[in-house]
N, C-alpha and C positions, 0 to 999 in steps of 0.2 A: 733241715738241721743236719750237719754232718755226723758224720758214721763215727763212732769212737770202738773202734775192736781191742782195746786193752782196757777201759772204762777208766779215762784219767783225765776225762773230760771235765773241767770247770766254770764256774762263772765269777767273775770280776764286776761287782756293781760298784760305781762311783755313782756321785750326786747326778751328772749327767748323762749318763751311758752305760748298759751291762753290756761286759764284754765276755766272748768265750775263751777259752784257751786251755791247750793241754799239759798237763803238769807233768815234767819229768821227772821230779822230783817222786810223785807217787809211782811213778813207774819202775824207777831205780828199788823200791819197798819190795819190787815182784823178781821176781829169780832172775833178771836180767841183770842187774847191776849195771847202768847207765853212768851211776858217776865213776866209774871204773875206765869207763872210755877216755878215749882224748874230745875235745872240743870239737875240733871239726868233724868227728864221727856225731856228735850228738847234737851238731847243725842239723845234717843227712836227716837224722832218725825224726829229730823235730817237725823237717820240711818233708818227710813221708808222710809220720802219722796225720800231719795238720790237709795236708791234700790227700789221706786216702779215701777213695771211692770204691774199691773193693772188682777196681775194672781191670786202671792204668796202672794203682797202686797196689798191692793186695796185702793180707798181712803176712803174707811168704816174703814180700818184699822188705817189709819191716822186719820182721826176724832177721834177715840176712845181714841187715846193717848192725841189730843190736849183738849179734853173734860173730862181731869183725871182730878179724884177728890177723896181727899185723905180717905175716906169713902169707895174707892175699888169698882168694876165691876165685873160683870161675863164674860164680853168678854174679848178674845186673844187680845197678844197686841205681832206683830212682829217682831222678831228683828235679824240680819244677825250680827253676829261681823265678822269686819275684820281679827282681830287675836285676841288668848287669852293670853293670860300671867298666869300662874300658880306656886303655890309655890311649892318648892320644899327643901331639907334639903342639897340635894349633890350639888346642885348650875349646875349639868349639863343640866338639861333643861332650867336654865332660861341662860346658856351661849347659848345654841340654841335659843331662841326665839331672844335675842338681836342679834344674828348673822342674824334672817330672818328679822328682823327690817330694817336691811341695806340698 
């Protein structure tokens, strides 16, 4: 089960499938004020907390994202993408990524 270190951890049942996921929403409730950020800050923090392991990610890492400020830091700020998407001119890798998309 993954580690939740702000406990905003949820479950999504549908008729076929529970799903987990962590709510930013409840997290923005906690002195962080998330919906305060821009989007792409609250991509970051999303794609921390949902892969932290307390190894690669820690919650010093996550703090740092949630405590951005547009003046820039000297600390790392983690980030794991799922998959990338890249341009290309022959159009053959981007027919591969949408076939890995499937």
């Amino acid at each position: 089960m993954p580690k939740d270190p702000f406990k905003i951890k949820r479950l999504l049942t549908t008729k076929n499938a529970t799903y987990i996921f962590y709510s930013l929403t409840e997290l923005g409730k906690d002195v962080h004020g998330i919906t305060k950020l821009p989007f792409s800050i609250r991509i970051l923090s999303e794609n921390a907390i949902r892969n932290f392991d307390d190894f690669a990610i820690t919650k010093e890492n996550i703090e740092t994202i949630l405590q951005w400020k547009p003046a820039g830091s000297n600390k790392a700020i983690r980030f794991k993408p799922a998959h990338v998407l890249l341009q290309d001119f022959t159009g053959v890798p981007a027919v591969v990524d949408i076939a890995l998309l499937r």
